[in-house]
C-alpha positions as CSV (number, residue, x, y, z in Angstrom):
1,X,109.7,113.0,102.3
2,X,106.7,111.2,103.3
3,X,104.9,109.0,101.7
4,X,101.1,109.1,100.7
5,X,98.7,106.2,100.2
6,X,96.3,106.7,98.0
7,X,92.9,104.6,97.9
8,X,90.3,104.6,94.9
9,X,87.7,103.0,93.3
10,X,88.2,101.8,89.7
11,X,85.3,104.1,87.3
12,X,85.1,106.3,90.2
13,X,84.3,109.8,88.8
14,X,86.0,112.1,91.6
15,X,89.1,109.5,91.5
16,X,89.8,110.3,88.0
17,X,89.2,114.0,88.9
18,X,92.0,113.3,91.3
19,X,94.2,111.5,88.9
20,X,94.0,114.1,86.6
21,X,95.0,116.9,89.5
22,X,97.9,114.7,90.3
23,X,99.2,114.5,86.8
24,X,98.7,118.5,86.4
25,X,100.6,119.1,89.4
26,X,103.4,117.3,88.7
27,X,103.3,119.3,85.8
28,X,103.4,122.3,87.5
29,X,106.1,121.4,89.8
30,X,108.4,118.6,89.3
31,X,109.1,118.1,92.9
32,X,105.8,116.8,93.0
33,X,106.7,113.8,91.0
34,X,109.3,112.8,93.9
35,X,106.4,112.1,96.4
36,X,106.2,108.4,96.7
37,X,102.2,107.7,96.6
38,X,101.0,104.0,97.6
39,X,97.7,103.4,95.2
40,X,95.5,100.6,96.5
41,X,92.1,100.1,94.7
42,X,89.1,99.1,97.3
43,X,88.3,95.4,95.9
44,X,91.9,94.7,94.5
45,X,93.6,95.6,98.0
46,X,90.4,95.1,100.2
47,X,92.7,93.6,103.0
48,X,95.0,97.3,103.0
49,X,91.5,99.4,102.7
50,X,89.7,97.4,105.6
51,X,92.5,99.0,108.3
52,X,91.4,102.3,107.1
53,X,88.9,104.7,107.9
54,X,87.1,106.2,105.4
55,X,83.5,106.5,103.0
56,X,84.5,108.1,100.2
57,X,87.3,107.7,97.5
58,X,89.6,109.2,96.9
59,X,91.1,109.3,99.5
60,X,95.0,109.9,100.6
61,X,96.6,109.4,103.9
62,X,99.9,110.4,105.3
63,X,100.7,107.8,107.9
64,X,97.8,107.3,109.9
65,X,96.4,110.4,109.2
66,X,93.7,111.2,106.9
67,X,94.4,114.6,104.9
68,X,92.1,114.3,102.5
69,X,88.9,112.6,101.8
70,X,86.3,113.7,98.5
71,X,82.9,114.6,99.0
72,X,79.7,114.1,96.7
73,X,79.6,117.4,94.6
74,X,83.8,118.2,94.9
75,X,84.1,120.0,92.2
76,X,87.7,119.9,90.0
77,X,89.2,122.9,91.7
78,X,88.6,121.4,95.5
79,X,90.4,118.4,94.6
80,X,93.1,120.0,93.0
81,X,93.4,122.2,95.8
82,X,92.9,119.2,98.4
83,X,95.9,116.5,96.4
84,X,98.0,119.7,96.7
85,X,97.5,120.5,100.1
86,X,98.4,116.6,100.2
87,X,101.7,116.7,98.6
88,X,102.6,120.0,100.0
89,X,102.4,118.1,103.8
90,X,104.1,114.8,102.2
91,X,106.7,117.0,101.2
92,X,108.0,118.4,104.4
């Protein structure tokens, strides 16, 4: 199992959104809850966020890569859909 680092923004709308699909998924399937996610917050852990590449958060990585960055507009059903396809690839 891989694990997924996850960076946010503390009173970040679309980060709650994707707390919120995290905690619904692992809901749905417990094996979710087994994925080991990293969370760094941009100012608390600006030294971990500056060797990353990215605009918006959320956003979760797998190693080096980037699966999944929000956009302006995401609605609830994309993120879900996104953190899943997340955990889905941390899983294998």
């Amino acid at each position: 199992m891989k694990t997924v680092k996850l960076f946010h923004l503390n009173g970040c709308p679309y980060c709650r959104q994707a707390f919120r699909a995290l905690d619904e998924l692992k809901k749905e399937n417990a094996a979710y809850g087994e994925v080991p996610i990293n969370m760094y917050e941009e100012y608390e852990d600006a030294e971990v966020v500056a060797k990353h590449d990215y605009y918006y958060a959320p956003t979760m990585y797998i190693g080096d890569d980037k699966i999944y960055e929000a956009h302006p507009g995401e609605s609830y059903a994309e993120c879900k859909a996104q953190v899943k396809k997340v955990l889905d690839q941390a899983m294998v």
